[in-house]
C-alpha positions in Angstrom: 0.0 0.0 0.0 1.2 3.4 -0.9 1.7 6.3 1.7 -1.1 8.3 -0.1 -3.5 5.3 0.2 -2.6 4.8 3.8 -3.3 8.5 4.6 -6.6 7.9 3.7 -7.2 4.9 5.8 -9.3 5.9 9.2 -6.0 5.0 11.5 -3.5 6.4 8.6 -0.1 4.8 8.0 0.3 1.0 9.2 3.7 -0.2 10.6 3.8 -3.6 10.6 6.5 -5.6 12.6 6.9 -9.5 13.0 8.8 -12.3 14.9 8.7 -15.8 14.2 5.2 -17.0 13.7 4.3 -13.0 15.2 2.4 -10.5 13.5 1.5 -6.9 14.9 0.4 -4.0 13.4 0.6 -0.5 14.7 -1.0 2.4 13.1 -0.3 6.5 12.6 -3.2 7.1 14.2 -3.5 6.6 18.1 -0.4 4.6 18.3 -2.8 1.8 18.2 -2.2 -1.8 18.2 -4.9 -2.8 15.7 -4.1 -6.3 15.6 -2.1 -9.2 16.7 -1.2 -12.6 16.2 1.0 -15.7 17.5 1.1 -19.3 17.5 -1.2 -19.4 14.6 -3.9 -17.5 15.7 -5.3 -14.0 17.3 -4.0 -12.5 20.1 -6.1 -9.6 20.4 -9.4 -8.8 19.3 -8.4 -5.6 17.1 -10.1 -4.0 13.6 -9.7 -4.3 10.0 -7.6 -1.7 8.1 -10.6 0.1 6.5 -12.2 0.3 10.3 -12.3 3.3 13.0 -10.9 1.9 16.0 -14.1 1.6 18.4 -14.6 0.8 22.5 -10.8 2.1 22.5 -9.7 -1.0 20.8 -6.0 -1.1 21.3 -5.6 2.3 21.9 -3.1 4.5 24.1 -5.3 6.5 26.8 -2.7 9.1 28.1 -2.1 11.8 30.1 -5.2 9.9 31.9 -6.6 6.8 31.5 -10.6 6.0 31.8 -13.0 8.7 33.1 -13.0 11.9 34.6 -15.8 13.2 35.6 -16.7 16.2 34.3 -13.8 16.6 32.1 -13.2 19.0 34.7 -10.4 19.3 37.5 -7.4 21.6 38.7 -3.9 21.1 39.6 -1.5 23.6 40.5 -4.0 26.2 40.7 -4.2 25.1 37.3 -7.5 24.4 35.8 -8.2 21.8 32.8 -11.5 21.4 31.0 -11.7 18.7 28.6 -14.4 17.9 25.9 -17.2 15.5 27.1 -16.7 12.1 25.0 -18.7 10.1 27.0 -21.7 12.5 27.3 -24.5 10.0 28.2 -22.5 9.9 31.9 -21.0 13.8 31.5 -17.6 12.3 31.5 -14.5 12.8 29.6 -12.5 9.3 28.8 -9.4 7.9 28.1 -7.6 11.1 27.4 -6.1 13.0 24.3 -4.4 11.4 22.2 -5.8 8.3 21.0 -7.3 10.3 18.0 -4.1 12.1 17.1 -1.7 11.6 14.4 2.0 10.1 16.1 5.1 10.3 14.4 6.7 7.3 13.5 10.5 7.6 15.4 12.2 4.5 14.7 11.1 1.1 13.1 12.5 -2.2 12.4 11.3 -5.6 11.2 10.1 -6.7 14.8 9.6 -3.4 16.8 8.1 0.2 16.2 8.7 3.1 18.1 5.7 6.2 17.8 6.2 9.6 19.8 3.1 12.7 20.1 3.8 15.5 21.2 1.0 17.1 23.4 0.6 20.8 22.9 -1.3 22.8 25.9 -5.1 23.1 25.4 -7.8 23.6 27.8 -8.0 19.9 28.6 -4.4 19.6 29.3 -2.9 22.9 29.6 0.9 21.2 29.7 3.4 20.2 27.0 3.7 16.7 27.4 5.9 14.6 25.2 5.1 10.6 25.0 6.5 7.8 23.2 5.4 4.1 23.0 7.8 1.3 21.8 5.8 -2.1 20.5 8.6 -4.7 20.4 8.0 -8.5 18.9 10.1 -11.3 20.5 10.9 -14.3 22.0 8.6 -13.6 25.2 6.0 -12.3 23.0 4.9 -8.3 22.7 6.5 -5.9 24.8 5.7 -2.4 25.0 7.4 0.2 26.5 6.2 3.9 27.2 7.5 7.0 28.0 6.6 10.6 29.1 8.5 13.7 29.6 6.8 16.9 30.9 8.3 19.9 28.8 6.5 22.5 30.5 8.1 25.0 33.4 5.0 23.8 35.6 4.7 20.8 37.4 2.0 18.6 35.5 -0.3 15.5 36.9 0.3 12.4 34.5 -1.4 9.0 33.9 -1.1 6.3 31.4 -3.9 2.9 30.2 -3.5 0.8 27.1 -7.0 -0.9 25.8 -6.2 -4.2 24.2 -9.2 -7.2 24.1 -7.4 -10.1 24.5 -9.1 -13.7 22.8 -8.6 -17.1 22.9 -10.1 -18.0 20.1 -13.3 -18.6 21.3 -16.5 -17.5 19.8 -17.2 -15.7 23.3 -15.1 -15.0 26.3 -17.9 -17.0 28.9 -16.1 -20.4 27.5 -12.5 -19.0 28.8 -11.2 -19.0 32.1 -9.8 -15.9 34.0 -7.4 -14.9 36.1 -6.5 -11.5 37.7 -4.0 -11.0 39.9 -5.7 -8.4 42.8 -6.4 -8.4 46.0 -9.2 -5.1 46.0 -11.4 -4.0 43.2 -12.9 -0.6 42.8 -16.8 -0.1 43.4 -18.0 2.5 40.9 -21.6 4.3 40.2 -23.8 4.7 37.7 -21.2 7.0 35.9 -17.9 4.2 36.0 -16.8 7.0 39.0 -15.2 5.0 41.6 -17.0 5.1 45.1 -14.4 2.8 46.9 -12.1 0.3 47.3 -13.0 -3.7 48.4 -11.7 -7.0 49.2 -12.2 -9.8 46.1 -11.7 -12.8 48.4 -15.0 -14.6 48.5 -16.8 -12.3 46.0 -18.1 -12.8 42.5 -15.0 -10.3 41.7 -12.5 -12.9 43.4 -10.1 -14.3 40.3 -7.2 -14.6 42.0 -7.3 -18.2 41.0 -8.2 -18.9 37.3 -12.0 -20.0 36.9 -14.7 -19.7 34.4 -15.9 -16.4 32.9 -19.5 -17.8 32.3 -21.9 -14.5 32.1 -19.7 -12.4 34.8 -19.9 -9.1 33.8 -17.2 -6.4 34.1 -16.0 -2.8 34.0 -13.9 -3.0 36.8 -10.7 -1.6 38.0 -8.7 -3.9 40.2 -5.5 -3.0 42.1 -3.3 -4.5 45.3 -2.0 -6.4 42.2 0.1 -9.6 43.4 3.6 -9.9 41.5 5.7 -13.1 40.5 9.5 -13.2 41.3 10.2 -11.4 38.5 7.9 -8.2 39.8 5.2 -8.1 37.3 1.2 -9.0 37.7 0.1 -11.4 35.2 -3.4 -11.9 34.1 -4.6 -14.6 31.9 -7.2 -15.8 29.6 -7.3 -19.4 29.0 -8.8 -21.9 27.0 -8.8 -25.6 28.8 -10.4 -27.5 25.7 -7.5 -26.4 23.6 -4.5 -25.5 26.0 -4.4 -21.8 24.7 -3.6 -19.2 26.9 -3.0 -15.2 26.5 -1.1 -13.8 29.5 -1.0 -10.0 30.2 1.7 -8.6 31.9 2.6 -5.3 33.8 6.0 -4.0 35.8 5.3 -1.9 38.8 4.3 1.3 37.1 1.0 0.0 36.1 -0.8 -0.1 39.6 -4.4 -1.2 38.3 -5.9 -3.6 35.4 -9.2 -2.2 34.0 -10.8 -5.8 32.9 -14.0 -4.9 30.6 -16.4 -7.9 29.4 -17.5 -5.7 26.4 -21.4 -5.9 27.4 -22.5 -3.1 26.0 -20.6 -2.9 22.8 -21.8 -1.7 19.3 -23.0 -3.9 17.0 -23.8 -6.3 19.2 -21.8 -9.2 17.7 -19.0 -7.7 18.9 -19.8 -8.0 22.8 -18.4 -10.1 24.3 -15.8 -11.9 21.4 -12.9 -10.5 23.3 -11.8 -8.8 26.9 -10.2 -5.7 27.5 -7.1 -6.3 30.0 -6.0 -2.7 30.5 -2.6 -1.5 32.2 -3.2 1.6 33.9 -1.1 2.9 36.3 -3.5 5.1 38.1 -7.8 4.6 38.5 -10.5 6.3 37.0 -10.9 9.6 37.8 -7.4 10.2 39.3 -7.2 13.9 38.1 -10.0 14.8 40.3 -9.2 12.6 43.3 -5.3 12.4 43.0 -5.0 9.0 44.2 -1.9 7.5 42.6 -1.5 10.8 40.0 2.2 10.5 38.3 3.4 14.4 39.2 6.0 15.1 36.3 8.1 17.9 37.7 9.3 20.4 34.8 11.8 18.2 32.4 10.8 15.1 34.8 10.2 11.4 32.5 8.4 8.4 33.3 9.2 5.0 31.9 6.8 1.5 32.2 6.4 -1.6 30.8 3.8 -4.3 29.9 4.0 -6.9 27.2 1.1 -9.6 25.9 2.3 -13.0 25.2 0.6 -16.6 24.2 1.0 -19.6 26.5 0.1 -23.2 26.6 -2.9 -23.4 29.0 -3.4 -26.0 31.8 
């Protein structure tokens, strides 16, 4: 394809990078991951190259990540006010860039590295400078992120990324499930979070993998539990074929947003795959500060998280 036909694709130029029997793709647009494969089959859930990513399939959701309520909220004695794109609840979601054009900053055949710079604007009145590495290997996908505050003003900072994960089956109720936390987040009507609970003994308890069957989620869960190695892995297995997907994030990413897909449009798509979301702070963090990054003026921030296929028990 042409660079003049991909600029008029909905996600714009496609970068595609491989390893082994891997296969990713990673468009202009968002930095998105629109698709995925390994071992033969899907990894992700993702969108055909004539699509509109929709649901934040694969996208980046930075400087926040899920709602805020309002779109308002001030740090600093500095006040943002961003557009409402979830306006049935009044909220603003998943941040500013997943609709922008990146620049590609270095590629080769099994890894892509995209960069935005963020100019000031009422919703984020900081220049913010962010760059996400997708890198195929042995271990799977790994991607790597990055943010540098260029402004002389302190500025508040959070990162998600929105891949649906599949197993290959025709819905997610056949798979099993495991997340790795010890507390989820109760929310409201609006996905605002009202508080913080225990999963052990509730419906919301997958700290040991089990059947999906009809549970439904939009849930943030945190007090992740690490392997020797420091990282919280989620997984989505399927028994009858010994398939697993395992999701994996270091210590920035302090929360997984896990999202069933129940009310997704058309309806043939609810429920085919499940969001597994790094985020390394919880909805609505720029109004309630609870585990806001603080970039100090020329002050970075570096984490990781990687996706990776598995044989299955």
């Amino acid at each position: 394809m042409s660079t003049t036909q991909e600029a008029l694709l909905p996600t714009g130029a496609q970068y595609e990078i491989a390893h082994g029997d891997q296969h990713a793709v990673v468009t202009e647009v968002g930095a998105t991951l629109r698709a995925y494969e390994a071992g033969g089959g899907p990894v992700i859930d993702g969108f055909d190259v004539e699509e509109l990513s929709s649901a934040g399939r694969g996208q980046v959701l930075a400087p926040w990540p899920n709602r805020l309520e309002d779109g308002r909220y001030s740090y600093g004695g500095i006040d943002g006010a961003a557009a409402l794109d979830e306006p049935e609840h009044g909220n603003a979601i998943h941040g500013l860039l997943r609709w922008r054009s990146w620049t590609l900053a270095d590629r080769a055949d099994d890894a892509v590295t995209m960069r935005c710079l963020l100019h000031p604007q009422p919703g984020y009145p900081w220049l913010l400078d962010v760059g996400v590495r997708y890198a195929l290997g042995p271990d799977g996908l790994t991607v790597e992120a990055d943010a540098t505050n260029r402004s002389t003003t302190p500025a508040p900072f959070g990162i998600g990324f929105h891949p649906y994960v599949t197993v290959g089956t025709e819905r997610i109720d056949e798979a099993h499930l495991t997340v790795p936390a010890g507390e989820h987040l109760a929310a409201d009507d609006r996905g605002l979070p009202t508080g913080k609970h225990a999963v052990i003994g509730s419906e919301l308890d997958f700290l040991k993998p089990r059947p999906l069957g009809p549970t439904r989620l939009d849930t943030a869960f945190t007090t992740l539990v690490r392997d020797e190695d420091n990282r919280a892995v989620a997984l989505l297995e399927r028994p009858d074929e010994r398939r697993a997907v395992r999701v994996w994030v270091d210590p920035a990413f302090r929360y997984l947003m896990v999202y069933t897909g129940d009310t997704l449009e058309p309806s043939e798509r609810r429920r085919a795959g499940i969001a597994i979301e790094p985020m390394t702070c919880p909805p609505n963090a720029f109004r309630t500060g609870v585990d806001l990054i603080e970039l100090e003026p020329g002050g970075s921030w570096r984490g990781r998280w990687g996706i990776s296929v598995a044989e299955g028990s």
